[in-house]
C-alpha positions in Angstrom: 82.7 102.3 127.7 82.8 102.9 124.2 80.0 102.5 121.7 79.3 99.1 120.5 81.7 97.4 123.1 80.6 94.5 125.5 80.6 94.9 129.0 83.4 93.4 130.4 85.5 93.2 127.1 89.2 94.0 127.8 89.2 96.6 125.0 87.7 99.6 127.6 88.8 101.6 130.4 91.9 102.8 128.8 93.4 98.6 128.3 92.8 98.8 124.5 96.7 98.8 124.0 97.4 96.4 126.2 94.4 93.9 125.0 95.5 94.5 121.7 99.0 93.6 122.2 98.8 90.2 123.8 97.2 88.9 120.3 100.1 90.6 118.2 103.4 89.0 117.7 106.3 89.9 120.2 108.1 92.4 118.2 104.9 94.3 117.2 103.5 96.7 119.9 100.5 99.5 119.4 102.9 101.9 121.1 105.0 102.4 117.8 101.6 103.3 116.2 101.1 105.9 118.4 97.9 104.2 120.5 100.0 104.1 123.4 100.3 107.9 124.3 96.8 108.4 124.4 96.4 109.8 120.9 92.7 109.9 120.2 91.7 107.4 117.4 88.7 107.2 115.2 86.4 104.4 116.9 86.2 102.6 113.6 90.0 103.0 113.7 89.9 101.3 117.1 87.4 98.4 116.5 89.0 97.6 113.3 92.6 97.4 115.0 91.4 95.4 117.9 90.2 92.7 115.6 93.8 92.3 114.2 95.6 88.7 115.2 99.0 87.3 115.2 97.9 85.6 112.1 95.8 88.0 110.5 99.0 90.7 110.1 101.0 87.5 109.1 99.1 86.6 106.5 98.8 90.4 104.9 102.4 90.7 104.9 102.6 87.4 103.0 99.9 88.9 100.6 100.8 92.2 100.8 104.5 93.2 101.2 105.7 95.0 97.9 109.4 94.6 96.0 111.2 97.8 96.0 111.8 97.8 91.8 115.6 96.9 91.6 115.9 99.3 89.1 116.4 102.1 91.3 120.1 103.1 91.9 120.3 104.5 95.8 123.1 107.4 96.3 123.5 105.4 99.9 123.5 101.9 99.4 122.6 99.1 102.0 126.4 97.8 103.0 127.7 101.5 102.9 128.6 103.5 106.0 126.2 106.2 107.0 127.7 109.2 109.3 124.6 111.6 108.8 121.7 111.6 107.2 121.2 114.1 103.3 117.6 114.5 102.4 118.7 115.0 99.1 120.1 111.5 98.9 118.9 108.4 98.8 119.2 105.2 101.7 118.6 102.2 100.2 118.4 101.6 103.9 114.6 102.7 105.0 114.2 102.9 100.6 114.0 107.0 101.1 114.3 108.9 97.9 113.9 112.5 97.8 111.0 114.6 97.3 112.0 118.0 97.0 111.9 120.8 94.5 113.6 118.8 91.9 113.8 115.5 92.8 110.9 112.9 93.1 108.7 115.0 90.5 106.7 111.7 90.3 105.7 111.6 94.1 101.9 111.5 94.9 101.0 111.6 98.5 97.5 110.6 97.1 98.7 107.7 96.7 99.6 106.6 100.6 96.3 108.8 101.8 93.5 106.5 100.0 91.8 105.2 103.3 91.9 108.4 104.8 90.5 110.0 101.8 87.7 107.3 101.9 86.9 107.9 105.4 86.5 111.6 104.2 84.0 110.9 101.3 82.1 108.3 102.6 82.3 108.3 106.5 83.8 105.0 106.7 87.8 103.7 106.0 86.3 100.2 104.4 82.8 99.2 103.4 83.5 95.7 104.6 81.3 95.0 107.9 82.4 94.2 110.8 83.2 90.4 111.8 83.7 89.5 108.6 87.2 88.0 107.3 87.1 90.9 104.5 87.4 93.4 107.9 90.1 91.9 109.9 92.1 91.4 106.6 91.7 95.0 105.7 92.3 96.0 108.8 95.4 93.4 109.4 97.1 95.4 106.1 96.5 99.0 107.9 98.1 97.9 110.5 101.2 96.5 109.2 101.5 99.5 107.2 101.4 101.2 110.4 104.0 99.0 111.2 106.4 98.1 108.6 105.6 100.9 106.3 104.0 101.0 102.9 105.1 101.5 99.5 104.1 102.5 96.0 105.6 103.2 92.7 109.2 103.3 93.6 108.6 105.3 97.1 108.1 104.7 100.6 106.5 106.2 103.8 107.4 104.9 107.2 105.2 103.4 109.5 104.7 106.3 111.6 104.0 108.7 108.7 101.5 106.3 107.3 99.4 106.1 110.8 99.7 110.0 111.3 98.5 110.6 107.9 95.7 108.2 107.6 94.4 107.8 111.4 95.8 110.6 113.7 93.7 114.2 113.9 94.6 117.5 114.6 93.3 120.5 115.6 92.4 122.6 112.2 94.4 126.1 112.6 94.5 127.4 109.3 90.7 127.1 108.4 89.1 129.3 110.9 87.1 132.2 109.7 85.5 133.5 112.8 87.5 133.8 116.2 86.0 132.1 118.9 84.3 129.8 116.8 86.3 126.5 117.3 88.1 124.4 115.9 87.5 121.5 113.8 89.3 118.3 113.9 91.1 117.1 110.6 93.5 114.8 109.2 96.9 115.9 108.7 98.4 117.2 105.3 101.2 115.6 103.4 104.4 117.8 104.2 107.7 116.9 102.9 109.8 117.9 105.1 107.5 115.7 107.6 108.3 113.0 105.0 112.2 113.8 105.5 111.6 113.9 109.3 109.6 110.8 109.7 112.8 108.6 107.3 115.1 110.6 109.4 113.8 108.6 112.9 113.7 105.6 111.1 117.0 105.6 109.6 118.2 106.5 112.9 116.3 103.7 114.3 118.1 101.1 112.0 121.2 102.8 113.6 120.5 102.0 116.7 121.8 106.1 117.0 120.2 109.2 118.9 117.8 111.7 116.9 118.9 115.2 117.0 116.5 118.1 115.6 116.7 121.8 115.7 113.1 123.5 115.1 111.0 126.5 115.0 108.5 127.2 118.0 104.8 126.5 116.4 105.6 124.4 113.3 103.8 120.8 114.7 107.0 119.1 116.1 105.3 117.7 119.4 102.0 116.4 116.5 105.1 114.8 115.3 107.2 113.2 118.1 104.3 111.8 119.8 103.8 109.2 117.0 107.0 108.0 117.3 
């Protein structure tokens, strides 16, 4: 049982998904946040999710769901035909615009990482306590971001990349300084070619079309697919 949890709450013994899910609307599920594949999740990650309601995420995307500027002319536009995806255009679509070598100079990833980074500097992803409406509603926006996806300045990150950004860990593989030592456990860094991949999926999931991807041996992939 985990710490913290009543005895007989539905939210132990692996039904945590499946508790979750019965208060959430029918066309939101925990598995397309990754917490069905048995990703291991913060436990203040996993309280703070389980308090979400049917409700709770409605009213955050009421309060919360951002305009995409209409200022922003997309290379692929909504009503046009789309045969393959081009990173180096952009899909008006999922609202992907390039971040590349020359394109997207503006992009921050600090600015879709902030919880995470709190959780880092502090211990904690909110300083609201648990119970209180403050909690569920800051919770209720994580997880629609999870969800729907989240958006600042002009750009977008999917769903998926949001949750494997800001609440999935990995195995640390690049800081180890003493074989045999272990590794740490770490939050993943902002890639863009992970960007690129993550609007790839989605795009093809708007398509209702199959994902195809050719890859190296060792460069995350599986990290990757299992959030989807």
């Amino acid at each position: 049982m985990a710490r913290g949890r009543k005895k007989g709450s539905k939210l132990i013994e692996g039904k945590v998904t499946e508790a979750i899910n019965e208060a959430l609307p029918d066309n939101i599920n925990l598995t397309k946040v990754g917490l069905g594949y048995n990703i291991q999740v913060n436990d203040e990650a996993l309280e703070g999710f389980s308090s979400v309601t049917k409700e709770s995420v409605e009213e955050a995307r009421k309060q919360n769901s951002p305009i995409m500027s209409s200022k922003i002319n997309w290379d692929v536009p909504i009503d046009q035909e789309i045969l393959y995806f081009d990173s180096d255009l952009s899909y008006e679509l999922t609202k992907y615009r390039p971040v590349n070598e020359t394109q997207g100079l503006d992009f921050n990833p600090d600015w879709f990482t902030e919880v995470r980074d709190l959780k880092v500097s502090s211990g904690h992803y909110t300083q609201y306590k648990p119970g209180t409406k403050s909690h569920r509603d800051f919770w209720s926006e994580q997880y629609r971001r999870c969800i729907e996806g989240y958006e600042v300045n002009g750009y977008r990150i999917t769903g998926d990349n949001y949750f494997f950004l800001n609440f999935y860990r990995l195995m640390n593989v690049t800081d180890v300084k003493v074989a045999g030592s272990g590794r740490e456990v770490s939050f993943p860094r902002f890639f863009s070619k992970q960007y690129e991949y993550f609007h790839y999926i989605d795009l093809c999931e708007h398509l209702k079309k199959d994902v195809c991807a050719l890859k190296a041996r060792g460069v995350g992939f599986s990290e990757l697919d299992c959030i989807q």
